[in-house]
C-alpha positions in Angstrom: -135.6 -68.4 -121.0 -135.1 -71.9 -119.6 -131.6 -72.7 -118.0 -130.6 -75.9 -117.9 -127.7 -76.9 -116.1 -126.0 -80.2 -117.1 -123.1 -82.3 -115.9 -122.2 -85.3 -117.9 -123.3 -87.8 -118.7 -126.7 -85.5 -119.5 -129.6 -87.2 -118.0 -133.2 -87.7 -119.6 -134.8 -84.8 -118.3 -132.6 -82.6 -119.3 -133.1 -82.9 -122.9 -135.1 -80.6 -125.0 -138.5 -81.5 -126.1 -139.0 -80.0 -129.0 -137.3 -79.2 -132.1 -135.1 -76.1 -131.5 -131.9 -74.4 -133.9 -129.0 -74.2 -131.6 -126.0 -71.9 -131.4 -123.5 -73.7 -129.8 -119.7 -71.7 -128.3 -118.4 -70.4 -125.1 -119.2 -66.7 -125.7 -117.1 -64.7 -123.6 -117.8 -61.6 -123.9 -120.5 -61.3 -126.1 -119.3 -59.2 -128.6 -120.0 -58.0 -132.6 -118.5 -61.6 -133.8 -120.7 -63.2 -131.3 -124.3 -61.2 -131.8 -123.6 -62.5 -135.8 -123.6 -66.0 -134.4 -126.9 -65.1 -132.4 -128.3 -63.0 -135.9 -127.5 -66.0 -137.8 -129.3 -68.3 -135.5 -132.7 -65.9 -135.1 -133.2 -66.5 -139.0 -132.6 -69.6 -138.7 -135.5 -70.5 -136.5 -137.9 -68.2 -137.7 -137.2 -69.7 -141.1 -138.0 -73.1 -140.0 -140.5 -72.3 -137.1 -138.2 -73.4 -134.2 -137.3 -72.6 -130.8 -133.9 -70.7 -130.4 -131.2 -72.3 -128.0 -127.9 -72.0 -127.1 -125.3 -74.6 -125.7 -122.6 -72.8 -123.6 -120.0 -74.0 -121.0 -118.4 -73.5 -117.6 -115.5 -72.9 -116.3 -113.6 -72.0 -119.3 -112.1 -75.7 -121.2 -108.4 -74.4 -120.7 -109.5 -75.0 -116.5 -109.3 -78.5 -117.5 -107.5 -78.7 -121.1 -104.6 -76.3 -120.1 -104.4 -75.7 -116.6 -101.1 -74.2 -117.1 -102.5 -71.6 -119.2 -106.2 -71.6 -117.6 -108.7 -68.7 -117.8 -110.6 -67.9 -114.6 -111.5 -64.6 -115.0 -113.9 -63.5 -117.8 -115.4 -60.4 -119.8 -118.9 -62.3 -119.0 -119.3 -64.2 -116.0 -122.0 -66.9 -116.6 -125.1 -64.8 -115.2 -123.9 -62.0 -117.3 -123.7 -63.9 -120.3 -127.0 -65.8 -119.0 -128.7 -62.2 -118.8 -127.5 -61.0 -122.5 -128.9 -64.3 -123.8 -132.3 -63.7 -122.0 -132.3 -60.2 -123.7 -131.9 -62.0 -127.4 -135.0 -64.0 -126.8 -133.0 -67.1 -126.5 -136.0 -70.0 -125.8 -133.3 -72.3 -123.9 -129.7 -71.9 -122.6 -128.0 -75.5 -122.1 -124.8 -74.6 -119.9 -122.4 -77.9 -119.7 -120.2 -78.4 -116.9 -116.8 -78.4 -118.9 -115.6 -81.4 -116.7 -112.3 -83.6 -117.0 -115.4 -86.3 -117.9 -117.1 -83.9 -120.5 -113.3 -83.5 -121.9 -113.6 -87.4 -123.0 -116.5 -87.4 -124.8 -116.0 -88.4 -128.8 -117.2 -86.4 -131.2 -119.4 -89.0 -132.4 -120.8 -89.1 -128.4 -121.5 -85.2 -128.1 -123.2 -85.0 -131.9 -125.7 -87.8 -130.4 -126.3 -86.9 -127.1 -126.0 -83.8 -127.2 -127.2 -82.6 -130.6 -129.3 -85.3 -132.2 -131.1 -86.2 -128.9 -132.3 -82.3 -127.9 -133.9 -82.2 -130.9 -131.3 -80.0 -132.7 -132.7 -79.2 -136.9 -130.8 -76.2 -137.0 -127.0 -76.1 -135.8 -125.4 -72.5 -135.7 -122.0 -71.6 -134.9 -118.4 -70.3 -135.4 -116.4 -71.5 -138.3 -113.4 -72.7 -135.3 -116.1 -74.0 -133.2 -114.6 -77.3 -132.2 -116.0 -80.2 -130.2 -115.2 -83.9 -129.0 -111.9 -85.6 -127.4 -109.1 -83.8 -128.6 -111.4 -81.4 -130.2 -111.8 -83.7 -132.9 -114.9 -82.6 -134.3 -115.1 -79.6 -135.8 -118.1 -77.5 -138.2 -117.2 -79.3 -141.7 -118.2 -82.6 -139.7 -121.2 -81.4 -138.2 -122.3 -79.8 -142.1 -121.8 -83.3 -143.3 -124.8 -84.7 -141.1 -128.2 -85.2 -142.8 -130.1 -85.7 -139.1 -129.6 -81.2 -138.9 -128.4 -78.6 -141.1 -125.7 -77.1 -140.1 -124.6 -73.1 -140.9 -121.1 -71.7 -140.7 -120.6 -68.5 -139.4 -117.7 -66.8 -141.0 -114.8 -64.9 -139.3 -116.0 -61.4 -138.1 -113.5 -58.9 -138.2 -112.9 -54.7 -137.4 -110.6 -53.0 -139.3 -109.4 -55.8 -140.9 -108.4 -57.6 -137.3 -110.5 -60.7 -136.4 -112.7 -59.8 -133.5 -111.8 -62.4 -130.6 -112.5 -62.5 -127.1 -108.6 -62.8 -126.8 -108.2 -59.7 -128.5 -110.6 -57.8 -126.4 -108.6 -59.3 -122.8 -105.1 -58.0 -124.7 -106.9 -54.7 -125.5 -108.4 -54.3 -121.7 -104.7 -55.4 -120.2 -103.3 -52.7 -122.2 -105.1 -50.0 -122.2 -106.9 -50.0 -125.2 -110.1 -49.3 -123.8 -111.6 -48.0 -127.0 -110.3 -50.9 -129.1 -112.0 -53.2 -126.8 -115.0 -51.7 -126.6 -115.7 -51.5 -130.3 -114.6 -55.1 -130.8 -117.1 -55.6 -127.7 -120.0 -53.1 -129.7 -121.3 -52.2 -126.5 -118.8 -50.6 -123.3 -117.3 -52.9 -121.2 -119.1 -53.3 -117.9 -118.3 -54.7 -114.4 -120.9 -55.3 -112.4 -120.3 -55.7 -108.2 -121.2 -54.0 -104.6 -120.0 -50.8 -102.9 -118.0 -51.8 -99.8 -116.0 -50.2 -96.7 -112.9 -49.1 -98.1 -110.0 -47.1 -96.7 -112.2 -43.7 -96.5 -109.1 -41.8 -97.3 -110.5 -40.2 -100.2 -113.0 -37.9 -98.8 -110.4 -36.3 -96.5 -108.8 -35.3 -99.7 -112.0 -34.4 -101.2 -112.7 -37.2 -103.5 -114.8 -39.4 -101.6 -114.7 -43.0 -103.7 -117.1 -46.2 -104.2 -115.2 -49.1 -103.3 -116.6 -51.8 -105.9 -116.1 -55.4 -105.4 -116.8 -57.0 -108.7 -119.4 -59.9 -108.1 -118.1 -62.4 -110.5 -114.4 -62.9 -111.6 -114.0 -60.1 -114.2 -111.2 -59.3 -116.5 -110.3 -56.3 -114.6 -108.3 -53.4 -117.1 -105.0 -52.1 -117.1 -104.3 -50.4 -113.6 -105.1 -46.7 -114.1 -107.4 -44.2 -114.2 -110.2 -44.0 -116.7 -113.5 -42.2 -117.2 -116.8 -44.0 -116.2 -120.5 -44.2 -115.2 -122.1 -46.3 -113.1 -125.6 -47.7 -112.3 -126.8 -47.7 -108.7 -129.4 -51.0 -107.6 -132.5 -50.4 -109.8 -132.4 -47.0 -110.4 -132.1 -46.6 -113.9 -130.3 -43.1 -113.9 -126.3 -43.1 -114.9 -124.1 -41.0 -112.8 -120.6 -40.0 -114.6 -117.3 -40.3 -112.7 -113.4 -41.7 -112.6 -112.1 -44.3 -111.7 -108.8 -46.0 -110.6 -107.9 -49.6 -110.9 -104.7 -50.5 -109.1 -103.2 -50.6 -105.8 -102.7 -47.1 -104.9 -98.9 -47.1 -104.8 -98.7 -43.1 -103.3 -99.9 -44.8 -100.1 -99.0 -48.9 -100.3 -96.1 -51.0 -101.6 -97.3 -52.3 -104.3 -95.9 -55.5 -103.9 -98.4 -56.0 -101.4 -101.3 -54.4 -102.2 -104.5 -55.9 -103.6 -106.1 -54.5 -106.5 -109.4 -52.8 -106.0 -111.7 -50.6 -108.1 -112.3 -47.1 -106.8 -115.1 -44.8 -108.4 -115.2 -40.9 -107.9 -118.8 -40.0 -109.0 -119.2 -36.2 -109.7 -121.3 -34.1 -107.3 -122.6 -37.1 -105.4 -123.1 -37.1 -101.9 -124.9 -40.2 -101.3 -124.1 -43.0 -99.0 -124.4 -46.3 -101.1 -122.4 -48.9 -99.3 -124.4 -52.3 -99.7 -125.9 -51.0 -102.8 -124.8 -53.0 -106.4 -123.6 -51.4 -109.2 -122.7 -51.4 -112.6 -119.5 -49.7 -113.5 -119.2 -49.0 -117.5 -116.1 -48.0 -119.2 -115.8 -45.0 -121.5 -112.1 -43.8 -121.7 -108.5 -45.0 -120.9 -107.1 -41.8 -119.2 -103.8 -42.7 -117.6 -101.4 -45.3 -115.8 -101.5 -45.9 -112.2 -98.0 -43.6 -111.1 -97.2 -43.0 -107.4 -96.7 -39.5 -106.4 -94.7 -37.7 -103.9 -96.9 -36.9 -101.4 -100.7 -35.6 -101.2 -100.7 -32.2 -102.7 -99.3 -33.6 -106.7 -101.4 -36.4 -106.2 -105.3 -34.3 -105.7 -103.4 -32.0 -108.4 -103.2 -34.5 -110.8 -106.7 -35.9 -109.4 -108.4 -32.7 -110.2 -107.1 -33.0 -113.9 -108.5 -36.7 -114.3 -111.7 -35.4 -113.0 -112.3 -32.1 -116.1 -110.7 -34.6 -118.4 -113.3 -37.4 -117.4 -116.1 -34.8 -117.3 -115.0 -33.2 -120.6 -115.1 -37.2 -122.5 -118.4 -38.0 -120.9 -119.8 -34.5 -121.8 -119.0 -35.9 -125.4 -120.2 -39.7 -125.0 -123.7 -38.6 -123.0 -124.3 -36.3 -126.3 -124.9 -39.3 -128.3 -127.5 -41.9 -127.8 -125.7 -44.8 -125.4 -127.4 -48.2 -125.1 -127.2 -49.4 -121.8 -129.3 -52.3 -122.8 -127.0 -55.2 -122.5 
């Protein structure tokens, strides 16, 4: 897949040479509503014989639209989001620089410079995908064009919910890890590098992975949860727990950074440097502070045959990994 980076105003060489169908969105997350988007566009382009390509952007528009409001962290990162492209056999990925100068292009600008002139016959995308100044332009404008065709992709929805990226962050933030992840059709990943932590939890016996995310993740609710995790290449998954907070037993959390600590079961190795992949099966409780040591590895040691006993159920089904 070719990446093309582009800040405005796009420059000759950056345009596409031949005739492609394009999905155009932000695609945060990548999830069930998205993958129709990516469906729609694969028939598209094998229906007419075209290259497949996606337009994209980053940072986030609310960075420059609403900073009040703005959204820095994401459920895909761009090289995530980059990778799970590559792996729908996406010809081209155009990723715009979602500048206070891209912000002021008309609608009539971004359909000719950046549809019309990259050789866009196909145009694929969300029925709120929105475009232009003001985010004048929307889909019924673009279907009224006779230089490309243009499909609609409807609203997707679960359970009668629409499936949103929003949704998903709300979900994560609150602990409903399950909701998230079937909105998500795949489970949520992180992916980052173990680092020199406190060390506090092998004197206790649970000796942790501190993971520093790599790129600026939505990180869930604070709490414990049940996870496995991929270590550099090696394609095996090891099963653990994992707590996401600030460890209030020993700091004031006031204070305290967040950080991402993963217990992996009967694993003994030393993997600090290494990168990982954390995945997120289950939601198993809120980050509390305990009074003292001994109710604390109590309490630990429950997580732990809770985690194994939800894993032992996931790992009996087939689990794609894949994305």
């Amino acid at each position: 897949m070719k990446v093309i980076e582009v800040t405005h105003p796009i420059q000759e060489n950056q345009y596409i040479s031949e005739d492609v169908a394009m999905a155009f969105g932000f695609f945060d997350g990548m999830h069930k509503g998205h993958a129709e988007v990516f469906d729609t566009l694969e028939k598209k382009a094998e229906a007419s014989n075209l290259k497949k390509a996606v337009m994209t952007f980053d940072p986030h528009p609310s960075v420059v639209l609403n900073p009040e409001l703005k959204r820095t962290d994401y459920l895909t990162p761009i090289q995530d989001k980059i990778e799970i492209l590559e792996s729908y056999g996406i010809d081209y990925c155009i990723v715009i620089n979602f500048s206070s100068k891209f912000a002021n292009v008309s609608a009539e600008e971004f359909i000719r410079e950046y549809i019309i002139n990259n050789h866009v016959k196909e145009v694929v995308a969300g029925f709120d995908f929105t475009f232009g100044k003001f985010g004048k332009g929307n889909m019924m404008i673009l279907d009224e064009m006779t230089e490309f065709n243009t499909t609609i992709v409807s609203k997707q929805e679960l359970e009668s919910e629409k499936i949103s990226t929003t949704d998903i962050r709300k979900s994560l933030k609150t602990g409903d890890l399950q909701k998230a992840n079937d909105e998500l059709g795949y489970r949520y990943r992180i992916k980052g590098m173990v680092v020199q932590g406190e060390k506090r939890g092998r004197t206790i016996g649970f000796p942790t992975a501190n993971v520093e995310p790599s790129g600026d993740y939505v990180l869930p609710k604070n709490g414990v949860y049940a996870v496995s995790m991929k270590i550099g290449a090696d394609d095996k998954v090891y099963r653990g727990a994992a707590n996401v907070g600030v460890k209030p037993t020993f700091h004031d959390p006031s204070k305290a950074q967040v950080v991402i600590e993963v217990n992996l079961f009967d694993f003994h190795e030393n993997i600090y440097g290494e990168r990982v992949i954390v995945y997120w099966h289950h939601y198993l409780r809120p980050e509390v502070k305990f009074d003292g040591i001994d109710p604390l590895v109590e309490q630990m040691n429950k997580d732990k045959e809770k985690a194994k006993y939800l894993l032992s159920v996931d790992f009996g089904d087939e689990i794609s990994y894949n994305i």
